[in-house]
N, C-alpha and C positions, 0 to 999 in steps of 0.2 A: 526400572522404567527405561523403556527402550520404545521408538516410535516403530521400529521392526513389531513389537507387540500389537500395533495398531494394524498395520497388513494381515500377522497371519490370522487376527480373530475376522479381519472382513475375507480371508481366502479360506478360511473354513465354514463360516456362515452365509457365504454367499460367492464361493469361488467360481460358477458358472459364468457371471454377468459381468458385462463388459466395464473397464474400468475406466480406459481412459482411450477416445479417440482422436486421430491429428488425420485427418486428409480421408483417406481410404482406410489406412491403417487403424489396428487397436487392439488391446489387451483385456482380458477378462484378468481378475481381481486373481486367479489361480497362474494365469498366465504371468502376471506382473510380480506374484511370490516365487516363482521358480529362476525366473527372469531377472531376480535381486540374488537370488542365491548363487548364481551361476556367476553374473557378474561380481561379486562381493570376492568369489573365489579367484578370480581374474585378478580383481583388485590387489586382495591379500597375496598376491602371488609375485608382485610387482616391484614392491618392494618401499611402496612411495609413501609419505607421510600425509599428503591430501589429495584429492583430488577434483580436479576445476572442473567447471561446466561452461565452457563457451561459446554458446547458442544460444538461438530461439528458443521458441514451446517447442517441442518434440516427446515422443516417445521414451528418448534416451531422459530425459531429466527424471522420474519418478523412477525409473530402475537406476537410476546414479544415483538420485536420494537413500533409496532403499536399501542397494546392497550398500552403501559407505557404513547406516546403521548396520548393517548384519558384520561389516567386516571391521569395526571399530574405527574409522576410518573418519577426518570431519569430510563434509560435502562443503564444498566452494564454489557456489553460482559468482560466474562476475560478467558484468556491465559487457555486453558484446557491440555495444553503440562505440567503445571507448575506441582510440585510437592502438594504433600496434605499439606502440612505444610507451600507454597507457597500461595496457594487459600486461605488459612485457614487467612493468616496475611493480603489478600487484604480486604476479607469477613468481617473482622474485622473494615475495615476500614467505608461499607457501610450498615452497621446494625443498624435497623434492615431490615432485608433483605426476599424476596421474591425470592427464587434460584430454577432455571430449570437446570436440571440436566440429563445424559443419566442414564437410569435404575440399571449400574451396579455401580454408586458413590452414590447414593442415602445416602446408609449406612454410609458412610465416615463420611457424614457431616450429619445423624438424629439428633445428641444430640447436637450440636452445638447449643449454646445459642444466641436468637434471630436474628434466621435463621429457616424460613418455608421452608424445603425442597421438591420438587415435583419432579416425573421423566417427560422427557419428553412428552410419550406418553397420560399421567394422566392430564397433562396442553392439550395438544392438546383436547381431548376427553371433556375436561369442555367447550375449547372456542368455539368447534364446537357443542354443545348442551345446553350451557348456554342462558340465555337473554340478550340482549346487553345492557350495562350502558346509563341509563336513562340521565342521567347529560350528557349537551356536553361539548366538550375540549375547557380547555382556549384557547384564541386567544393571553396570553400574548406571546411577542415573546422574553421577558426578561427569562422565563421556559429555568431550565435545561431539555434537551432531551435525553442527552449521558454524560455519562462520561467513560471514556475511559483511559485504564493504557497502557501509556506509554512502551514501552519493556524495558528498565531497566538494557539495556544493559551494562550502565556503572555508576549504582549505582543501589535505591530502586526505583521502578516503581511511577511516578507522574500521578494522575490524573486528566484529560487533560477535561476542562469542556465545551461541544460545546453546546450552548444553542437554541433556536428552530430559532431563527432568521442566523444562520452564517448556517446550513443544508438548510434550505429553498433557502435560497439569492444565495449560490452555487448551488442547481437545477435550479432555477430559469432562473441564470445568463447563465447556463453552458448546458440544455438542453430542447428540444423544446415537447413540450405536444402532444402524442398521436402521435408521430412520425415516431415511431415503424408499420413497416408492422404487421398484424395477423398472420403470417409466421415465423418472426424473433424470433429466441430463442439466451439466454445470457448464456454461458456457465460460473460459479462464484466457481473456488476454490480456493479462498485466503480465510483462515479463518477467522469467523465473529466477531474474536473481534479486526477485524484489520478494518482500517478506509475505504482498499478499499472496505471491504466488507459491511460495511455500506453505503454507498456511492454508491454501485452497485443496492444497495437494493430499494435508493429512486431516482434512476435517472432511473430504468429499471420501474417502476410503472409508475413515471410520463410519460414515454415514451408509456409505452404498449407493453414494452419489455416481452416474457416470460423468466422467469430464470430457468436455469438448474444449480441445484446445486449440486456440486463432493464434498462430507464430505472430502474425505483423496487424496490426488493426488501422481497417479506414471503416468508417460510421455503415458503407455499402455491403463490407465484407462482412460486420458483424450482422447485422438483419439477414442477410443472406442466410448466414450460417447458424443463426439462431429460427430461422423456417426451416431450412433442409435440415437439422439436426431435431427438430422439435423441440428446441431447449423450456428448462423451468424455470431456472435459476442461473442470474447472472451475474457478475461482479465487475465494476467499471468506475475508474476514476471520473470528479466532474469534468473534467475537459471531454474524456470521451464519451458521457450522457448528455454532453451540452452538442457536441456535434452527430450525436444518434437523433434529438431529438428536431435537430435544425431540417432536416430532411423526409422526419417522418410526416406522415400525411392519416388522416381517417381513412384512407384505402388499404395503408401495410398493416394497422392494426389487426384487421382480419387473419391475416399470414400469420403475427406471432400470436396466437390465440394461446398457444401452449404454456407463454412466458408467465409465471405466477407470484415471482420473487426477480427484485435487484437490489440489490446492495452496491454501495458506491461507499468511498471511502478516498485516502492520499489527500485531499485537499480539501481548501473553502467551495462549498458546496454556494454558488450566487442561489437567492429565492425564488428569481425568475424560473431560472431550469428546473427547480426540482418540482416547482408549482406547474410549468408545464407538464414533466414528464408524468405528475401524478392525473392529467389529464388526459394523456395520449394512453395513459396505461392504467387504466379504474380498476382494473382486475387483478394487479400486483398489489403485492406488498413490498413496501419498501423498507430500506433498514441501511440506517449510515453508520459505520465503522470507524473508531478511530481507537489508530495503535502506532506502534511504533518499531522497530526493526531490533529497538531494546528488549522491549516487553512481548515477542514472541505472536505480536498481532495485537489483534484486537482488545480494547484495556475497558471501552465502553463504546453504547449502542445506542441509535434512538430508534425505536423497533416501529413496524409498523402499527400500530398501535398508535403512537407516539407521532404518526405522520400526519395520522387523519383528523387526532385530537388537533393536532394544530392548527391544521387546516380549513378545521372546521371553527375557531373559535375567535370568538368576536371581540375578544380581550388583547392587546395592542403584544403583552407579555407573555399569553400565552401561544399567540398565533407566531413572536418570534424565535419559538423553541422547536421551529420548524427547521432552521439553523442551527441548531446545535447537534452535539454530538452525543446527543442522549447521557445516559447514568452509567454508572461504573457495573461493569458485569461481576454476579457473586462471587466472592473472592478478592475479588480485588476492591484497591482504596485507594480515593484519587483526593488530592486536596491541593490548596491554591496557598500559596507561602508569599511573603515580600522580599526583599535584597536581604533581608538580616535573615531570613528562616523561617518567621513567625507566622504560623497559619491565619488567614485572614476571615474575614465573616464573608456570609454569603455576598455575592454580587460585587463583593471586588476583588481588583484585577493584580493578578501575581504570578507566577509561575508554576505550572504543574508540577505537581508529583503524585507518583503513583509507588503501592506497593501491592506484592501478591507472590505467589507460588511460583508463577511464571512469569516473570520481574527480572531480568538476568544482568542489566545495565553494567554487561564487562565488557573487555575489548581486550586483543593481544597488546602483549607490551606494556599494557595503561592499567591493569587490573580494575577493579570493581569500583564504580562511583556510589554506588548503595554507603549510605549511612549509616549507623552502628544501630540504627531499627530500623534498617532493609529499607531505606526510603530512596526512591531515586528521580534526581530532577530531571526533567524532561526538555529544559531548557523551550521547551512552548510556553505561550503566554497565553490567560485562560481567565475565566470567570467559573464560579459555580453559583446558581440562583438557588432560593431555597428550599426548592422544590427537588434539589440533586442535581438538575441538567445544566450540564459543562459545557462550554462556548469557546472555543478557541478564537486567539487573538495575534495568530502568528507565532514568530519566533519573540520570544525573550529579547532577542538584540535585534530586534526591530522598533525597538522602542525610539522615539522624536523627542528627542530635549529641547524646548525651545524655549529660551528664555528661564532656563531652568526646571520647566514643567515638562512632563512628562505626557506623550501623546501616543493610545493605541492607535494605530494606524487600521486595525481592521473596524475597531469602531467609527473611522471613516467610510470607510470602507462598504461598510454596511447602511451609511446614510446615503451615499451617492446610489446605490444600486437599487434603493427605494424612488427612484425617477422612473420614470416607464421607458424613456430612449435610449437608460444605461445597462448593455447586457454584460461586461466584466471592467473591472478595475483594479488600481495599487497604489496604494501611498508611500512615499517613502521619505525619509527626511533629507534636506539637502543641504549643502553648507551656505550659509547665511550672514553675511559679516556684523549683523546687529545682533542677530538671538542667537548667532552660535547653530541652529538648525532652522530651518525652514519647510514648508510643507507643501508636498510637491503631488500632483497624479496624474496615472494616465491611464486614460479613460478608453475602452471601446463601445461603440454605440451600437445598440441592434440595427441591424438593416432594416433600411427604410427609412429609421426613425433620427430624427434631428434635438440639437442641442447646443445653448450655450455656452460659454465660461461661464459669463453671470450668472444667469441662473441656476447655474451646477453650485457657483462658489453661495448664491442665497439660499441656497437648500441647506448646503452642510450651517452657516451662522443659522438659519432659523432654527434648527433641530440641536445646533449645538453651542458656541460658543466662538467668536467672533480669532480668537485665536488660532483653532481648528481649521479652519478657511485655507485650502490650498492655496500660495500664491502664486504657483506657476499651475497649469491644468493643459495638457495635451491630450489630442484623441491620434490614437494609432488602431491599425487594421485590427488588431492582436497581440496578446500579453507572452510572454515568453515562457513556455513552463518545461520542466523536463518529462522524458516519458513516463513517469509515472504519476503526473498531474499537481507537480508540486512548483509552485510558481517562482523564476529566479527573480525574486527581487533585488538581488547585487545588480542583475543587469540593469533591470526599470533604474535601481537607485545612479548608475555607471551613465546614462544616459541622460538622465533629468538633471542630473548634476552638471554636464557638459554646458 
């Protein structure tokens, strides 16, 4: 098993058609196999033990995926948001290194010891006039493929090592070969050193999906480019569907007539958004994703199907399965444990775990968290009702002790944003000299619309329990999330604390 496998059955079954486009530029699925070969050959030739990607979306990322599989080689997407001194200490970690670069960091990192620097355009121009590596790709499916740093949100970035067998097994498992109309284009700006963007990468090949890929995303640039590209299918974190739809209007709906599928996924999806966007967009299907950078993506779905059920149902529990993250995809098995291990019954609240084929929960240096039956904790916090559908409830160590009890903070979370003037929030716990924590949030309001303390703080006591009642509640413009729409709650918690 080799995700090279994946390329060359789409560049013989449909090598004419274009794979992937950035701007002007683009590659046909034959163009982008020769274009991995050539560069794999570069690579191997190098002499280096990985090689980085530190960029945008561009062209250069799926022939740096590619040929690293062809040349045995892992691929290292990192965080180009980070700081130089940031890059500089991951770089460190994987040298010697073979690093693509955009033109204008070249210099940053020339002298850097055991690090071959290239700009991007200088790699693209070798793989598409090189000769392709004579050697073919192992077939071991034990090969690192990826390794992938962690965001690091609440300590040093780990990285996270998916090996060619857990990528494979989840396309494999999760989408159907050549499936893709010649028509269908993927609209991909989550950036590529994030897992959905690898995972977009090799599920839209095997499909015969084209990708259109947005380097930098504002709500303008992607409607833009999802009319001038005619896109089908899209994938977007909630931040970036919550500011696609703040702007959309009954007039742009006409322009994107082609869009037939979004998928959203990285974070808490608020009800509001996604009930508007199933508004703005009657003709899609929607499908919310939830995976992990462990688990090689995607672990469970709540498919469209699943949208409209809920949407349409006049039962309090079923219409709030509109928020959740749908059932565990074939193959995989997701279950809800306590502090001790012990799997819990439906509907209450514990820590994920998940097992499956494409399950890989290792990391350099820290080897495998899997359990001695493949079990791995997810360290999210989650419900599963009894019907299958999984509810996230943040992280694990977001959990509020207060006075000893234990408080989800997304199940606040979720009563506040059933107010009509609450468009996002966060709870978080704060120190409290009586109960040891205290319970804290900060609210944003939609525009326009107005709200109290009180009445925010009678909402959560009538829906819940008198305990639960924030006692501090602040409204700010906006919640702090990283670009991949995953909300920092240290900050919220660093601030409310203050």
């Amino acid at each position: 098993m080799n995700v090279m496998m994946l390329l060359e059955m789409a560049s013989q079954g449909f090598g004419d058609r274009v794979a992937f486009t950035n701007g002007d530029e683009s590659l046909t699925y034959q163009e982008l196999f020769d274009a991995a070969g050539a560069a794999a050959a570069e690579i191997k030739a190098s002499g280096c033990e990985n090689v980085a990607m530190l960029d945008v979306s561009s062209l250069g990322m799926p022939v740096a995926m590619f040929a690293c599989a062809w040349a045995g080689i892992p691929y290292v997407p990192i965080n180009y948001r980070l700081t130089d001194e940031e890059i500089n200490a991951l770089l460190d970690r994987v040298t010697p290194a073979y690093l693509i670069t955009s033109p204008d960091r070249v210099s940053a990192f020339t002298d850097k010891e055991n690090v071959q620097v290239h700009a991007r355009e200088d790699f693209l121009a070798k793989a598409k006039s090189g000769n392709v590596l004579e050697e073919p790709w192992s077939m071991d499916q034990e090969e690192i493929g990826v390794l992938l740093f962690t965001s690091g949100t609440t300590g040093v970035p780990k990285a996270a090592v998916l090996r060619h067998k857990h990528m494979v097994s989840y396309i494999l498992g999760s989408v159907e070969f050549m499936s893709a109309m010649e028509e269908d284009a993927a609209l991909v700006c989550v950036p590529p050193y994030h897992i959905a963007g690898i995972s977009a990468v090799l599920s839209s090949v095997y499909s015969g999906r084209r990708v259109v890929q947005l380097p930098n995303f504002t709500a303008e640039d992607w409607i833009e480019t999802a009319r001038k590209e005619q896109v089908t299918n899209a994938f977007v974190v909630p931040t970036m569907l919550a500011r696609i739809v703040e702007i959309m209007d009954e007039g742009g709906l006409e322009a994107l007539a082609s869009l037939r599928a979004i998928a959203y996924g990285g974070g808490k999806m608020p009800l509001s958004v996604i009930e508007k966007a199933m508004d703005l967009f009657p003709n899609a299907d929607f499908a919310n994703a939830y995976g992990l950078t462990e688990t090689s993506s995607t672990i469970s779905i709540l498919g469209p199907q699943d949208h409209r059920d809920a949407a349409a149902s006049t039962d309090e529990k079923g219409r709030r399965r509109l928020i959740s993250v749908g059932r565990a995809l074939p193959g995989v098995e997701v279950e809800i444990r306590d502090d001790e291990g012990k799997k819990l019954p439906a509907g209450e609240r514990g820590e994920i775990y998940v097992r499956g084929e494409q399950v890989s929960g290792e990391y350099v240096g820290k080897g495998s968290l899997l359990d001695k039956e493949g079990w791995f904790p997810t360290r999210d916090a989650g419900s599963i009702d009894e019907e299958g559908f999984l509810f996230l409830e943040g992280r694990a160590d977001d959990v509020i002790v207060r006075g000893g009890e234990n408080m989800s903070p997304g199940e606040i979370e979720d009563v506040l944003l059933e107010h009509e003037a609450v468009a996002d929030v966060a709870v978080v716990g704060i120190p409290d000299e009586q109960w040891g924590e205290g319970v804290a949030a900060a609210v944003v309001l939609k525009q326009g619309k107005t709200a109290e303390v009180e009445e925010l703080q009678a909402l959560v006591k009538e829906r819940m329990r008198s305990s639960r009642v924030p006692q501090l509640m602040v409204f700010w413009d906006e919640l702090p999330y990283n670009e991949t729409g995953k909300l920092l709650r240290r900050i919220v918690k660093a601030k409310l604390s203050e």
